[in-house]
C-alpha positions as CSV (number, residue, x, y, z in Angstrom):
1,X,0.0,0.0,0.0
2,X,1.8,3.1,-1.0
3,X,0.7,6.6,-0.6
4,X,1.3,9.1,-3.8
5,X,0.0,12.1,-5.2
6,X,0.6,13.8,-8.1
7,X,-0.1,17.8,-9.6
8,X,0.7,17.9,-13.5
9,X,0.1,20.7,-15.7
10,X,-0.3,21.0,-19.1
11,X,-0.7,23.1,-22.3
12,X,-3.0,22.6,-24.8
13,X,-3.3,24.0,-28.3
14,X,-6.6,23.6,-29.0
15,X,-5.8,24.5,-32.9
16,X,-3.8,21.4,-33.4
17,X,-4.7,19.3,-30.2
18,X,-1.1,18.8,-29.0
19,X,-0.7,18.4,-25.8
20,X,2.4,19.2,-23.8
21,X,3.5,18.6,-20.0
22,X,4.6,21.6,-18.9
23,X,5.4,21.2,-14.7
24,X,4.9,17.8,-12.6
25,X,5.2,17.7,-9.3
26,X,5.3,14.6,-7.3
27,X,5.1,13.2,-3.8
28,X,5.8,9.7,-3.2
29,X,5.5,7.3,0.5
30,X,8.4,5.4,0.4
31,X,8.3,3.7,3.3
32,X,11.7,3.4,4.8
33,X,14.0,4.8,1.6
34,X,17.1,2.9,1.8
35,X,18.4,4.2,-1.5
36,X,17.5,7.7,-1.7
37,X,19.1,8.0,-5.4
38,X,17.6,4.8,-6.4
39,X,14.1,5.6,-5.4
40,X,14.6,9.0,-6.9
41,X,15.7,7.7,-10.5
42,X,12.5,5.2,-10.3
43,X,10.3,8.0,-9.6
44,X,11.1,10.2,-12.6
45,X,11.3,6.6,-15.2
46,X,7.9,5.6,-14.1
47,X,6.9,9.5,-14.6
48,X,8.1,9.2,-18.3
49,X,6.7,6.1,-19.1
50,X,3.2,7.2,-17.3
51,X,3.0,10.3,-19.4
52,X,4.7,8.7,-22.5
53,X,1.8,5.9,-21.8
54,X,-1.3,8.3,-21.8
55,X,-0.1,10.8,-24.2
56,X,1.6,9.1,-26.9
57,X,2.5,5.6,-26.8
58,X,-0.2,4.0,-29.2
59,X,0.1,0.2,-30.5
60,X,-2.0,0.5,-34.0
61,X,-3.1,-2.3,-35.7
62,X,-5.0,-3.0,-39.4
63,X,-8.1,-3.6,-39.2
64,X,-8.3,-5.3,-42.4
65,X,-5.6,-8.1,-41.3
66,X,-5.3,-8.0,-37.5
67,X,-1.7,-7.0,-38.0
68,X,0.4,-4.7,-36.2
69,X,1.4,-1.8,-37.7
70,X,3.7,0.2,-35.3
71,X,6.1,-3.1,-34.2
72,X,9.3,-1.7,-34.0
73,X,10.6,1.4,-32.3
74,X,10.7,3.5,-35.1
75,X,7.2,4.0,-35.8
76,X,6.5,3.6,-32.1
77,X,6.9,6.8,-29.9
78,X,8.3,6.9,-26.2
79,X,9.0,9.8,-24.6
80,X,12.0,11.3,-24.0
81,X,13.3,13.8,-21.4
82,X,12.2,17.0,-23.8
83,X,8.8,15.7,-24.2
84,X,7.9,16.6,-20.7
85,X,8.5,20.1,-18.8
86,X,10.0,20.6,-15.1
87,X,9.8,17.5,-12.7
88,X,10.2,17.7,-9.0
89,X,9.9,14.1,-7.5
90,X,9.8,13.8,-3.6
91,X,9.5,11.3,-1.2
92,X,8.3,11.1,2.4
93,X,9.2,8.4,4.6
94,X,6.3,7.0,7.1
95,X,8.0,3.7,7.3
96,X,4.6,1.9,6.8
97,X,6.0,0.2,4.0
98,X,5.5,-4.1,4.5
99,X,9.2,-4.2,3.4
100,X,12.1,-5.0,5.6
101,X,12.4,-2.2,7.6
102,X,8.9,-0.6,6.6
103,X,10.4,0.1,3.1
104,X,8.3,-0.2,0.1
105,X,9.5,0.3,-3.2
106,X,7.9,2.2,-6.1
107,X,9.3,0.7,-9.2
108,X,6.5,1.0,-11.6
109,X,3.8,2.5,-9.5
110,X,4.7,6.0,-11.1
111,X,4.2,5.1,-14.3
112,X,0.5,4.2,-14.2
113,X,-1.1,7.2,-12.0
114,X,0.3,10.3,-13.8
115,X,-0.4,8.0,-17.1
116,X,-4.5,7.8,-16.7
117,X,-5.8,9.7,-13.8
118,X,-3.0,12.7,-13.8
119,X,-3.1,13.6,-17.5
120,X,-6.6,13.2,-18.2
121,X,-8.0,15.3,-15.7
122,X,-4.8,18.1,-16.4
123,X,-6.2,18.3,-20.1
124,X,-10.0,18.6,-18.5
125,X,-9.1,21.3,-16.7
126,X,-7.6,23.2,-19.7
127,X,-10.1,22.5,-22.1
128,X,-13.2,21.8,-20.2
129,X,-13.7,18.4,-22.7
130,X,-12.9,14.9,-21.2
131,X,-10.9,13.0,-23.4
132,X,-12.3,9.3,-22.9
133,X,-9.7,7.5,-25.0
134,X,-5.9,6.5,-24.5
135,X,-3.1,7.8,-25.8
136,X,-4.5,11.5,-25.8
137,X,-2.9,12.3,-29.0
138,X,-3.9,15.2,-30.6
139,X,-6.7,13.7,-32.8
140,X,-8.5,12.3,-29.4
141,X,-8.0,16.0,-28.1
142,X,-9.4,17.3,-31.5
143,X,-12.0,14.5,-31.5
144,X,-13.2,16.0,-27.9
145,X,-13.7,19.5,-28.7
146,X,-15.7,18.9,-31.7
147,X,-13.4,19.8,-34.2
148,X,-12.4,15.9,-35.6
């Protein structure tokens, strides 16, 4: 059971529907931390792939054939330290963690809230439109202000 909460903000354009990540900021329970630099460089992967999840990363198939379109890495985006603005991860330390010595890790837990919950409701707030579908690429933004 880990404790986490995240703030993102984001820019819209709501000509083109790109979104951009402008500031994240990021509070994580860690239990006991034993490896402050460790924990650290896990919270800002599992940021990038979480908003590399929900606002790019896109596995597209044919529909015709069932086939996978997008199966190497150069049709298939991930997001790279430009593609999102200012980070500040920290951690807290309540040592409720069920770990040895109430530590808890958070390998991939930061990767799946700022991915859903985090970006969608970020882009709500600047364009007053849910966007219902994953990866919020800019068609999907497009799509929910009425303009697709």
């Amino acid at each position: 059971m880990n404790r986490q909460v995240y703030f993102t903000e984001v820019e819209v354009n709501p000509d083109t529907g790109q979104v951009f990540v402008t500031n994240v900021a990021t509070v994580y329970d860690g239990g006991t931390v034993i490896n402050p630099d460790s924990f650290e460089g896990q919270q800002y992967g599992g940021m990038y792939m979480g908003y590399g999840r929900s606002n790019a990363e896109e596995v597209i198939y044919d529909y015709a054939t069932g086939r996978r379109l997008n199966d190497n890495l150069i049709g298939y985006p991930v997001y790279l330290m430009n593609d999102v603005g200012s980070m500040d991860c920290r951690y807290i330390e309540t040592k409720l963690g069920w770990g040895p010595y109430g530590a808890c890790g958070c390998s991939e837990a930061p990767a799946a809230t700022p991915g859903g919950g985090a970006t969608n409701v970020a882009i709500y707030n600047a364009i007053g439109k849910w966007v219902n579908h994953f990866p919020t690429t800019p068609d999907q933004v497009l799509k929910a202000l009425g303009k697709a």
